[in-house]
C-alpha positions in Angstrom: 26.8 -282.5 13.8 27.0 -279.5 11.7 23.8 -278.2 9.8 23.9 -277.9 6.7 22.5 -275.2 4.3 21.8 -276.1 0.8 23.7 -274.2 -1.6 26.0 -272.8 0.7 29.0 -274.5 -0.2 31.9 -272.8 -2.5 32.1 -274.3 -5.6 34.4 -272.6 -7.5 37.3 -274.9 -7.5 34.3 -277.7 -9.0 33.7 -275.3 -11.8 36.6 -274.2 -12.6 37.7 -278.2 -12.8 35.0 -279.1 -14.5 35.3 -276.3 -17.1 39.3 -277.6 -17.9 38.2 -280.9 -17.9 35.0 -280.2 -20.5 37.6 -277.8 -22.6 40.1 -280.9 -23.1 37.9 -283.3 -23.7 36.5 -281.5 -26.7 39.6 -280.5 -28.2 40.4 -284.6 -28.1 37.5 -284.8 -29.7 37.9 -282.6 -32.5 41.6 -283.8 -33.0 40.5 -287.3 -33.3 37.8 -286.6 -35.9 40.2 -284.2 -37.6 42.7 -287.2 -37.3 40.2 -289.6 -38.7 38.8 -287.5 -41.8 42.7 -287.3 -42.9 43.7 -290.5 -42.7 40.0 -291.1 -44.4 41.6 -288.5 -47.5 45.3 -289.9 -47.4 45.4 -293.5 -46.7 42.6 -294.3 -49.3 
């Protein structure tokens, strides 16, 4: 079996995923509290 270092591995591809998937998840966010005050000012 292989050794293996720690911290050796590339980890770009994670970041770069995980960055996208953090950068979605608050603009979802935003739009649905956005969504919520308006219907909050219209609908009452």
């Amino acid at each position: 079996m292989a050794e293996h270092k720690h911290g050796d591995m590339d980890i770009k591809d994670h970041v770069k995923t995980f960055d996208g998937f953090m950068k979605f998840t608050t603009y979802t966010v935003v739009a649905i509290i956005v969504l919520l005050v308006l219907m909050a000012v219209f609908i009452t």
